[in-house]
C-alpha positions as CSV (number, residue, x, y, z in Angstrom):
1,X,-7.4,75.4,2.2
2,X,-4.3,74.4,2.7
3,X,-5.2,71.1,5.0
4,X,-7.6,70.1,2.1
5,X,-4.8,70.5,-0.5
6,X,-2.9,68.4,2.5
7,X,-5.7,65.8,2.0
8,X,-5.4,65.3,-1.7
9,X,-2.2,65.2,-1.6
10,X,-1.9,62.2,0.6
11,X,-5.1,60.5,-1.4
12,X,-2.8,61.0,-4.4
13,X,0.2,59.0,-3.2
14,X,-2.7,56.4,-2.3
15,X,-2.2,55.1,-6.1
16,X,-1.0,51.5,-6.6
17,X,1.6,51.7,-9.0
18,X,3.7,48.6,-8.2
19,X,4.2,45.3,-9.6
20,X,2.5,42.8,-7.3
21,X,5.3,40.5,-8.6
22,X,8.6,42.7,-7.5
23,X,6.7,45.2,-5.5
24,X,8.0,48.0,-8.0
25,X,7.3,50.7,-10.3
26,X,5.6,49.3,-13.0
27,X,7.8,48.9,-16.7
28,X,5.6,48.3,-19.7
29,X,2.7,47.0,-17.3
30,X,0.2,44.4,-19.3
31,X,-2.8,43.6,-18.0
32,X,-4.7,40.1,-18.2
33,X,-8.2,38.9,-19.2
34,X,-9.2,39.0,-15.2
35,X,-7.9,42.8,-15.6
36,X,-4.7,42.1,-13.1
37,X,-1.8,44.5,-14.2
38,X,1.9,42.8,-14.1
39,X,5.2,44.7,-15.4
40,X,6.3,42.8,-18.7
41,X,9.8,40.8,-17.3
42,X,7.8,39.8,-14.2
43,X,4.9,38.2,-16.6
44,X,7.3,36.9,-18.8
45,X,9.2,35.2,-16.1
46,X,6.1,33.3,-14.7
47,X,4.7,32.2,-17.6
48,X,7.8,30.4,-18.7
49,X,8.5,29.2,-15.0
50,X,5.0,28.0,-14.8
51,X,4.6,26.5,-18.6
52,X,8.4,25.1,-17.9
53,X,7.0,21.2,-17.0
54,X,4.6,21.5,-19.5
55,X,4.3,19.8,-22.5
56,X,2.8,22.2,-25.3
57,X,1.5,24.7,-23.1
58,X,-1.7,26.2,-24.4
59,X,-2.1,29.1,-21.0
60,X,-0.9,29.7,-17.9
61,X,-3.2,30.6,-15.0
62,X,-2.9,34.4,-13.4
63,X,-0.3,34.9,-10.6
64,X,-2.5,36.4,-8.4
65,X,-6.2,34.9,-9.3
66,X,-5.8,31.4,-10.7
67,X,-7.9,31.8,-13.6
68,X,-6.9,30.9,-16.9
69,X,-5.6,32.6,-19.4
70,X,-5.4,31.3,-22.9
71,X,-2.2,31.5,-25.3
72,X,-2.3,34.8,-27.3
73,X,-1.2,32.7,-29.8
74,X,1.4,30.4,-30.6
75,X,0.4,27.3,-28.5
76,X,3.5,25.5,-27.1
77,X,5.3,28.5,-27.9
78,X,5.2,30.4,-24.1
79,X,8.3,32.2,-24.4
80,X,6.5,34.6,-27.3
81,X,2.8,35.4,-25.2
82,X,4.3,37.9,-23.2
83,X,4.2,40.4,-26.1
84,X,1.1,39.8,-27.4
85,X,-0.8,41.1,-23.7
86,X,-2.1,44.1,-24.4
87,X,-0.5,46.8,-22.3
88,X,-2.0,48.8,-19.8
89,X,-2.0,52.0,-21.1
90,X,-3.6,53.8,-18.0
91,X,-1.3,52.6,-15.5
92,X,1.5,53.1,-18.0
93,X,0.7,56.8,-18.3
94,X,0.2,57.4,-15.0
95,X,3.9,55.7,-13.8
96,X,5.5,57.6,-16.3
97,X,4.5,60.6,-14.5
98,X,6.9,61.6,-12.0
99,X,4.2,63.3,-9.9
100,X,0.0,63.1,-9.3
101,X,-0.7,66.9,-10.3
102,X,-3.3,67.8,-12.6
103,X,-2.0,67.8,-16.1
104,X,-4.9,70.7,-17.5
105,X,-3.6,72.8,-13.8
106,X,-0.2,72.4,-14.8
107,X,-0.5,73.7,-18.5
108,X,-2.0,76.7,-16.8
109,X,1.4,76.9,-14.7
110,X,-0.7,75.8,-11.5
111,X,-0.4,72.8,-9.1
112,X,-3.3,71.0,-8.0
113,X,-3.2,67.2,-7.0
114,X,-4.8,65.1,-9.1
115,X,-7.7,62.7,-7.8
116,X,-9.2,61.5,-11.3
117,X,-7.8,60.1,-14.6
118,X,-9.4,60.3,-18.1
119,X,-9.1,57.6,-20.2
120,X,-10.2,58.9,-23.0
121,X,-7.7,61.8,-22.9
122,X,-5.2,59.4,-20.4
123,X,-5.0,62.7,-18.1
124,X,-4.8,63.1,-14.5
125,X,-7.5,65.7,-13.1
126,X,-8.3,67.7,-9.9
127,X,-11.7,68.3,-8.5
128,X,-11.9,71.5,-10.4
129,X,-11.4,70.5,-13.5
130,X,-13.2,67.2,-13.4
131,X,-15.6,69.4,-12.8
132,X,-15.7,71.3,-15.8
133,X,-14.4,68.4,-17.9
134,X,-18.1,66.9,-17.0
135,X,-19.7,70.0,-18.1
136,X,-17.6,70.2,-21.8
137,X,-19.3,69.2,-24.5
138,X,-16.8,67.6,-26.0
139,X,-15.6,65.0,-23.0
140,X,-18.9,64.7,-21.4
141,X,-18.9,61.6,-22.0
142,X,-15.3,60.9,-21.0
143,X,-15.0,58.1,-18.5
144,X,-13.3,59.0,-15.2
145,X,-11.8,57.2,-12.1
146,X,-10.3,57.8,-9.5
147,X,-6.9,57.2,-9.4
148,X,-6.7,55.0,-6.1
149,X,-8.9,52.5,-7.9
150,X,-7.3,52.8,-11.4
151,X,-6.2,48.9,-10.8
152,X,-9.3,47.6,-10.0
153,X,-11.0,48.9,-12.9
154,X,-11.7,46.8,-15.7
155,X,-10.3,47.7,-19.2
156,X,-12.1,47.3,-22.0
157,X,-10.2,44.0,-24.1
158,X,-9.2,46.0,-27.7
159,X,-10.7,43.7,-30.4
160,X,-8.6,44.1,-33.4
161,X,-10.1,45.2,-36.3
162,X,-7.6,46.8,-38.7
163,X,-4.9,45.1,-40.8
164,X,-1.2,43.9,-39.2
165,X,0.2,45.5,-42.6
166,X,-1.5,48.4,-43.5
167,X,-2.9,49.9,-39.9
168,X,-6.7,50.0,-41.6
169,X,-10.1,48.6,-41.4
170,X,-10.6,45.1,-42.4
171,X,-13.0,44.2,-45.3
172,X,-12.4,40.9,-46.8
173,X,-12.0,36.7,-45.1
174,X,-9.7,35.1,-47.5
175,X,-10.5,30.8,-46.7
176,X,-7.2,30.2,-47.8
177,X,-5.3,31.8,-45.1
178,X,-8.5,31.8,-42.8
179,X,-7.6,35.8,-42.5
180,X,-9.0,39.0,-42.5
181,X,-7.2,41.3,-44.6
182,X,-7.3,44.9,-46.3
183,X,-8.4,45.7,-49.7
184,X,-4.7,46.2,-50.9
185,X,-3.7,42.5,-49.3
186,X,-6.4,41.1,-51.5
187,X,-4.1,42.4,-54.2
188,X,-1.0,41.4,-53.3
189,X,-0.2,38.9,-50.5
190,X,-3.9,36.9,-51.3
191,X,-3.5,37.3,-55.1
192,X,-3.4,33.7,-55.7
193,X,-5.9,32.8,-52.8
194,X,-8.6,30.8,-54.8
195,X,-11.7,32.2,-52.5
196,X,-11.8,35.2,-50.6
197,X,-14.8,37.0,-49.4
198,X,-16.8,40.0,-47.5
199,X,-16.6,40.3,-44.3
200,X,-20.4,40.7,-43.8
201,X,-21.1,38.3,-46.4
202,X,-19.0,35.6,-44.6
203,X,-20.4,36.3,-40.9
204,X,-24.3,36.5,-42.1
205,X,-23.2,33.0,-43.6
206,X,-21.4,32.1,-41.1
207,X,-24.0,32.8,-38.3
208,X,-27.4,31.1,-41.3
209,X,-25.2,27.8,-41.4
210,X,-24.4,25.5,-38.3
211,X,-20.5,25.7,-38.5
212,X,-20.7,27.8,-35.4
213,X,-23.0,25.1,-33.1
214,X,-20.7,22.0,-34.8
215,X,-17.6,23.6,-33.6
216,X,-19.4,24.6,-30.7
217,X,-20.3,20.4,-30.7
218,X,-16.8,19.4,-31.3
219,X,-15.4,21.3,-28.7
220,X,-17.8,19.7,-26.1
221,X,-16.5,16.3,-27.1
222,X,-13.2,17.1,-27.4
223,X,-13.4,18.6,-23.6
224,X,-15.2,15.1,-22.8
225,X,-11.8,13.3,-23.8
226,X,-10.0,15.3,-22.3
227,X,-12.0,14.7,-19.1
228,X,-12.1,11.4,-19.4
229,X,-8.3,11.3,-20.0
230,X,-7.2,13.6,-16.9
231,X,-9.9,11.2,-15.2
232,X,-7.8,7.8,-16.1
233,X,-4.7,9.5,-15.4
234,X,-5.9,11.0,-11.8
235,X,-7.0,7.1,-11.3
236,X,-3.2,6.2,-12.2
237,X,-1.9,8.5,-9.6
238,X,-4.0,7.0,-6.8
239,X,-2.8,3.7,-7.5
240,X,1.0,5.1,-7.8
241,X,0.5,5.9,-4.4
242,X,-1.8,3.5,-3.4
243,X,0.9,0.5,-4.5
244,X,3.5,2.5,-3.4
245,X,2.5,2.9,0.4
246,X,1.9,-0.9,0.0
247,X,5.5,-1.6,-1.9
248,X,6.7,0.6,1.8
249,X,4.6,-1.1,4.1
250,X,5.7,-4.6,2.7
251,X,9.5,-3.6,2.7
252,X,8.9,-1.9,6.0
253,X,6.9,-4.9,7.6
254,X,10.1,-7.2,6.2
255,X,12.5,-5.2,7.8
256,X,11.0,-5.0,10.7
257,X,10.8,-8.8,11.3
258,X,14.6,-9.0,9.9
259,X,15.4,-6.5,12.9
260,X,13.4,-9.1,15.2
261,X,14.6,-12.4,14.2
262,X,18.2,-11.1,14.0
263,X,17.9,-9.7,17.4
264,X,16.6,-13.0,18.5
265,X,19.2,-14.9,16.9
266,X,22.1,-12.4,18.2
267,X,20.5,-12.7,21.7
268,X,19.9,-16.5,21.8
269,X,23.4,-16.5,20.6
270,X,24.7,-14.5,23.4
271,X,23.1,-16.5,26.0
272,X,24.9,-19.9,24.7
273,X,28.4,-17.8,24.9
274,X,27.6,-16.4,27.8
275,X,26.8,-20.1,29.7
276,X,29.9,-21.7,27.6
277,X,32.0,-19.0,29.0
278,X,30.5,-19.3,32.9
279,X,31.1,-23.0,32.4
280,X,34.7,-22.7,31.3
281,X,35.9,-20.7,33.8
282,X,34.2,-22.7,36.8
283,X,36.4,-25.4,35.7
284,X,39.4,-23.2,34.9
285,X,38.8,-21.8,38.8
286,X,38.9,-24.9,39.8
287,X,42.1,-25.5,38.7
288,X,43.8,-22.6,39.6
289,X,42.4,-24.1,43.2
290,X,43.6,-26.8,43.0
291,X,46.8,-25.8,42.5
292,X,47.0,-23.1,44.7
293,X,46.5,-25.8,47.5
294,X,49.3,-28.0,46.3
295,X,51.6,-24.8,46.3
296,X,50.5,-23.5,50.1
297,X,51.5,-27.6,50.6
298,X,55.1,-27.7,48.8
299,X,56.0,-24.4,50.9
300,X,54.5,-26.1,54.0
301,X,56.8,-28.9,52.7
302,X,59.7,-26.7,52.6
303,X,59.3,-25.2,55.8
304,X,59.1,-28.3,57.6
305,X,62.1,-29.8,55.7
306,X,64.2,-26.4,56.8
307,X,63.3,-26.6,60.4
308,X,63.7,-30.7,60.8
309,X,67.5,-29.8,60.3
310,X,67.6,-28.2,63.5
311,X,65.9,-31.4,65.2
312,X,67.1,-34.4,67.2
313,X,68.1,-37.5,64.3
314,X,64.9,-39.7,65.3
315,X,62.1,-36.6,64.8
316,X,64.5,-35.8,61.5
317,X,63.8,-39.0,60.4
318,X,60.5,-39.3,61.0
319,X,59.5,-36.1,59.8
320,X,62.0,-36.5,56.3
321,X,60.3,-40.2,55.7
322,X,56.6,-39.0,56.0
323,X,57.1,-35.5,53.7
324,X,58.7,-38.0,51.3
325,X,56.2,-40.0,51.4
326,X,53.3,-37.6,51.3
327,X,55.1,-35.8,48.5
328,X,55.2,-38.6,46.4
329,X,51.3,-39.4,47.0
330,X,50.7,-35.6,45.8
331,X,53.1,-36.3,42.7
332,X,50.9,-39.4,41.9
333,X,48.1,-37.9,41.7
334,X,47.0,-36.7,38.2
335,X,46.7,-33.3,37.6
336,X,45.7,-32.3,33.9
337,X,46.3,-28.5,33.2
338,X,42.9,-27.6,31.6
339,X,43.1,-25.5,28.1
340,X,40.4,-23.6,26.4
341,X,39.5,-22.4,22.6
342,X,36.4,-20.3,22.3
343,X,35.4,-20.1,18.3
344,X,31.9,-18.8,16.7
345,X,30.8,-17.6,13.0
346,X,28.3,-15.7,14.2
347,X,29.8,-12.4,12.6
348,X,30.5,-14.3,9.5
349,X,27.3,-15.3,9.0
350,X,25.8,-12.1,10.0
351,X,27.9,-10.3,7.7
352,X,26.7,-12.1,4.6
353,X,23.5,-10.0,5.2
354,X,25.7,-7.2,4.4
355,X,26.7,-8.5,1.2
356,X,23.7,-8.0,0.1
357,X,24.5,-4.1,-1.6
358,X,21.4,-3.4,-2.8
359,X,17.4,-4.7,-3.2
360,X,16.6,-4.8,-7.0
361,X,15.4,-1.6,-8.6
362,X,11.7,-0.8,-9.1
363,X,10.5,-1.6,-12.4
364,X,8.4,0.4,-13.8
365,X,6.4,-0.1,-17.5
366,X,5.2,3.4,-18.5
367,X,3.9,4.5,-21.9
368,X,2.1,6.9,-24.1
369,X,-0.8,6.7,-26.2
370,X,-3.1,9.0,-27.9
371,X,-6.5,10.3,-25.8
372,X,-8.4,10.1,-28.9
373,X,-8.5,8.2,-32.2
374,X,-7.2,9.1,-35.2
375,X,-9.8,9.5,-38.5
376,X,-6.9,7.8,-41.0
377,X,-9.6,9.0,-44.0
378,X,-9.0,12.8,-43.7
379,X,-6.0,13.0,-41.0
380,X,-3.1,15.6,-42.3
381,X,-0.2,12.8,-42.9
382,X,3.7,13.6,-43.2
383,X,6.7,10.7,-44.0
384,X,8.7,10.6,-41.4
385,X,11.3,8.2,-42.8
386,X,11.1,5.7,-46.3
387,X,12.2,1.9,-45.3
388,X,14.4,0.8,-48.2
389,X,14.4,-2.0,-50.1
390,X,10.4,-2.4,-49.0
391,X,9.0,-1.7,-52.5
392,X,7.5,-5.1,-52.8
393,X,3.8,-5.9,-52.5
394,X,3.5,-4.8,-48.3
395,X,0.3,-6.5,-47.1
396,X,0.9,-5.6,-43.4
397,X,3.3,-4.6,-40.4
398,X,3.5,-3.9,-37.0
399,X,5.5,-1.1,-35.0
400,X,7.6,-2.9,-31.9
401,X,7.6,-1.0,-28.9
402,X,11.3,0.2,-29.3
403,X,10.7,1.8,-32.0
404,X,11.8,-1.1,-34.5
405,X,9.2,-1.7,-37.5
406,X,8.1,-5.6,-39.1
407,X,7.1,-5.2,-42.6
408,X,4.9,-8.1,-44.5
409,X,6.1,-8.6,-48.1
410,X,3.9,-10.9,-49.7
411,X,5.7,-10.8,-53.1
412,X,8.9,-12.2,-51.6
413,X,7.1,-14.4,-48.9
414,X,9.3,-12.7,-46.4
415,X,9.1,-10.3,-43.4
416,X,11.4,-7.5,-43.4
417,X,12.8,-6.3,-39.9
418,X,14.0,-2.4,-39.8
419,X,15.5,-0.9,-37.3
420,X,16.3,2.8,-36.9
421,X,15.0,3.4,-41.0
422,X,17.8,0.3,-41.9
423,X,16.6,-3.2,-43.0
424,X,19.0,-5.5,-40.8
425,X,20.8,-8.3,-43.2
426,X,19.6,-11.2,-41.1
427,X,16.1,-9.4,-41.0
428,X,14.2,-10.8,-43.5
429,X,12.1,-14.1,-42.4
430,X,10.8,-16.4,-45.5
431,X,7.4,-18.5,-44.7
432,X,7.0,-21.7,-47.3
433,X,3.3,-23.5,-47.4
């Protein structure tokens, strides 16, 4: 007995009660239309992350599934649909109990580990007393599951049929408001409402007339622009990249013969310095040759001189007359001292590729415009601003792609220029026939 309560016990602490966002106990869980349960901060958090680059939101896709899940309500408003997900009562009730006993055991003073939970009485139940909870009359019909699985099972989507204001049954459609409301509201808040209606009456009308398959109509075509838009726009993003791995190929391919011909350059410049160079100093070795000789032949001079001193007067003689004369053939001789200046602009010109800061931005022309047109004979119309001094007879105008407005006034022959609301003094353009 005591390894099967061992058993249901550890089945019991089988239940997923954590967040499969934060991997915690769940807080005020809410659960989707694809039935997947997420605590309220966590939901709240993704949507606005995920509808954060979005402009007008109407859903956000499920964190854990991908499908979508419409706005509650308030499209474009994301920061208000966490509240409106209904909230997962089941998985509520069970968190908030700090154990998995059976709640009917426990009011008996006894402990027996749950393995079921009611929905209909949102109580936890052991074996026993599902049991007999099948057999009473009056939750025989109760639906149970097991408590392991409580996340996977689907909950039944409440359909609200009472009034926000007064907690009770709806009975009336005021057109007005496009509401459903309670016989007091009908009274008060829809008072001046100039038609409002039964309920049945409306839907048996309703379902006789063909508003249902035209909205159903207008829907299809309004998801066929749609498609056709995200289609043109899915084509503009191929050839963003398609022109832009061109624009880096071509800027690529460039540099790569700027590398080669300035390699080229720098090497065939090289090779001329180095021959200059090799030239040079052959000569300037040759020099330095050259007079290396003539010095090995002024200290042979020297010697020679030195040890004639110690000689009889004829070899002194001799020997003095033919160094003099040998010394002034070697003094004759011309002997130009060989200077070199080695110059090149090379760098300079090399470094006017550096001056070169930056290649010209990329230009880019974007714009908006609407996916679908715009019936002008029953569109909802607002001002947005009143251009003064415009009062004349205005037989056309044009909006400029800054924003800037040109006005025809064909009582003054002239065409007004506004800019930001203001008519600009030198603005106005006369025409004469």
């Amino acid at each position: 007995m005591a390894s099967s309560k061992a058993e249901t016990l550890d089945l019991g602490k089988e239940v997923k009660n954590v967040c499969p966002i934060c991997f915690e106990s769940f807080k005020t869980p809410r659960y989707l239309p694809c039935f997947h349960t997420i605590c309220h901060n966590c939901l709240s958090s993704y949507i606005l992350s995920t509808c954060k680059s979005k402009e007008n939101p109407v859903g956000f896709p499920c964190p854990l599934c991908r499908q979508f899940v419409p706005a509650p309500s308030s499209l474009g408003e994301p920061d208000k649909w966490t509240e409106l997900i209904p909230i997962n009562t089941i998985v509520q009730s069970i968190c908030e109990k700090q154990d998995q006993y059976c709640d009917a055991c426990r009011r008996a003073d006894e402990e027996e580990v749950a393995t079921e939970w009611c929905k209909s009485c949102l109580e936890s139940l052991c074996p026993s007393c599902v049991k007999f909870h099948k057999r009473s009359a009056a939750s025989q019909n109760h639906e149970l599951i097991t408590l392991t699985n409580v996340l996977n099972v689907p909950i039944e989507i409440e359909i609200r049929d009472s009034c926000k204001d007064h907690n009770a049954p709806v009975e009336y459609m005021c057109f007005d408001h496009e509401e459903l409301c309670f016989p007091k509201c009908v009274c008060t808040n829809h008072r001046k409402c100039i038609r409002v209606d039964e309920i049945e009456k409306t839907a048996e009308n309703l379902s006789q007339s063909r508003r249902l398959e035209k909205l159903g109509q207008e829907i299809l075509q309004h998801n066929d622009v749609l498609l056709k838009a995200k289609t043109e726009v899915e084509a503009t993003m191929k050839y963003l990249d398609e022109t832009s791995d061109r624009i880096l190929e071509e800027s690529s391919d460039v540099r790569n013969k700027l590398v080669s011909h300035i390699n080229a350059l720098v090497e065939a410049h090289h090779n001329d310095l180095a021959q200059k160079v090799k030239e040079q100093k052959e000569r300037l070795a040759a020099f330095v040759d050259t007079v290396s000789d003539r010095q090995l032949l002024m200290a042979q001079y020297s010697k020679n001189l030195t040890d004639t001193e110690k000689t009889p007067p004829p070899i002194l003689m001799q020997n003095y007359l033919k160094i003099k004369r040998q010394f002034k053939q070697v003094t004759e001789l011309g002997l130009f001292k060989p200077s070199v200046k080695l110059q090149s602009d090379a760098s300079g010109q090399l470094s006017t590729i550096l001056d070169k800061c930056q290649i010209d931005d990329v230009k880019v022309e974007a714009k908006s415009t609407p996916i679908w047109d715009i019936n002008l004979t029953c569109a909802d119309m607002k001002i947005v601003c009143k251009l003064p001094e415009s009062g004349g007879k205005v037989s056309g105008g044009c909006f400029l792609e800054n924003g800037d407005i040109v006005i025809a006034d064909n009582s003054s022959r002239q065409c007004l220029y506004y800019s930001n609301g203001k008519l600009l003094e030198n603005g106005a353009i006369t025409f004469t026939c």
